[in-house]
C-alpha positions in Angstrom: 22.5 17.2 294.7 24.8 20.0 294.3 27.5 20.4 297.2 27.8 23.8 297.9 30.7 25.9 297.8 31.6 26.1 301.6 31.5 22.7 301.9 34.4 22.5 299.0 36.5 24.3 300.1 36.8 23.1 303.6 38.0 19.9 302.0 41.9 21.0 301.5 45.0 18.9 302.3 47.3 19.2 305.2 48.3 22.2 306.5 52.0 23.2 305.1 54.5 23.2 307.8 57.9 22.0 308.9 58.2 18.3 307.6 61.3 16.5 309.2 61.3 13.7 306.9 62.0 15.8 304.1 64.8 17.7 306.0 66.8 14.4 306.6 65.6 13.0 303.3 67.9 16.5 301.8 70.5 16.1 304.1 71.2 12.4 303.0 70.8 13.5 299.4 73.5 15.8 299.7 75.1 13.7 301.3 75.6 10.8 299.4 75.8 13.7 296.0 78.9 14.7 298.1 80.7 11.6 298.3 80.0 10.2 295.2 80.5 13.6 293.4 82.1 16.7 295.2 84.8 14.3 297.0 86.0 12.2 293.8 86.0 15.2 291.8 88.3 17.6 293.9 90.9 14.8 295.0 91.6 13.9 291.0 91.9 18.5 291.0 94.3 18.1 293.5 96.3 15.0 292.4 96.7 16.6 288.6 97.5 20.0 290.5 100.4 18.3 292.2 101.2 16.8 288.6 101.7 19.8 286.9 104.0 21.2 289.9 105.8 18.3 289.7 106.7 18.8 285.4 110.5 19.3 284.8 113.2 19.2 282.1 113.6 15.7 280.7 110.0 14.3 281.9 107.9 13.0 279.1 104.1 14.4 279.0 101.0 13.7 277.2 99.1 17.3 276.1 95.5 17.4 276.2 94.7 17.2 272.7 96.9 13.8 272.4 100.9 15.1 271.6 103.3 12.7 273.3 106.6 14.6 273.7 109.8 15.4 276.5 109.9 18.8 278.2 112.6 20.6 276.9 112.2 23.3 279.0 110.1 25.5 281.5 109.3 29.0 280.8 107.7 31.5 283.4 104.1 31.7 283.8 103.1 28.4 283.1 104.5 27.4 279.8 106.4 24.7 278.6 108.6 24.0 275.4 107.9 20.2 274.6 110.0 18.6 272.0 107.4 16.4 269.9 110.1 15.1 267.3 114.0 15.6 267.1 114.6 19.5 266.5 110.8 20.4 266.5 109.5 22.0 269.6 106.3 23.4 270.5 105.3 25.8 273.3 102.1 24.6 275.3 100.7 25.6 278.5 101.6 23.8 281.7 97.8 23.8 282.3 96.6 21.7 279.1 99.2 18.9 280.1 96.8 15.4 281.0 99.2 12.9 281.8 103.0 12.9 283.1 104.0 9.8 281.4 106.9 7.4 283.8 110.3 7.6 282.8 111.6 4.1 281.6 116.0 4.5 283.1 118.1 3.2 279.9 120.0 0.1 280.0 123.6 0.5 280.8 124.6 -1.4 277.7 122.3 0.1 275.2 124.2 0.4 272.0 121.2 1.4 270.2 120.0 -2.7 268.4 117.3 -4.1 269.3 118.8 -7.2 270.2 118.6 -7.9 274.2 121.9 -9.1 275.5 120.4 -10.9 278.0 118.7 -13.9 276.2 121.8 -16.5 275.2 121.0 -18.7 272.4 122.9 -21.9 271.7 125.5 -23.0 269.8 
């Protein structure tokens, strides 16, 4: 019994055309790639943007590759001088800064001991 060759090939699949499942299945993909991936990703660009435009003399900054220093100061075209120890500085640019660290504001009565003033001990 051997089917002959007419009869195999009229056996194909559905005919391709326009499938609206799949269309909406795409759209939600892309949609849910976009806010779990697009949306994240250009608001963090956009908040460090704002970071580096905000960078002045005094701040202390954290470089990409880990140096913790103050800015000393701001040179054109995106570079800064960062002062990593007392009298050493190093230029790096504005771009390859990760973190703007917060300023702590000294005590008034710093007098440079460790001892806080505050805490009163008895007799």
């Amino acid at each position: 019994m051997l089917i002959s060759q007419a009869f195999a090939q009229d056996a194909g699949g559905a005919a391709p055309g326009f499938d609206p499942v799949f269309l909406v299945m795409m759209v939600g993909m892309f949609a849910v790639f976009w806010f779990l991936v697009i949306r994240p990703q250009s608001k963090r660009a956009k908040e460090h943007t704002a970071m580096l435009n905000a960078i002045k003399r005094g701040d202390q900054v954290v470089t990409n590759g880990g140096i913790i220093g103050r800015v000393a100061r701001l040179e054109g075209d995106g570079v800064l001088i960062v002062e990593i120890a007392p009298e050493v500085k190093v230029k790096v640019r504005q771009s390859m800064i990760s973190t703007l660290v917060t300023k702590s504001d000294p005590r008034p009565d710093d007098n440079g001991d460790d001892k806080d003033s505050s805490v009163k001990k008895d007799g």
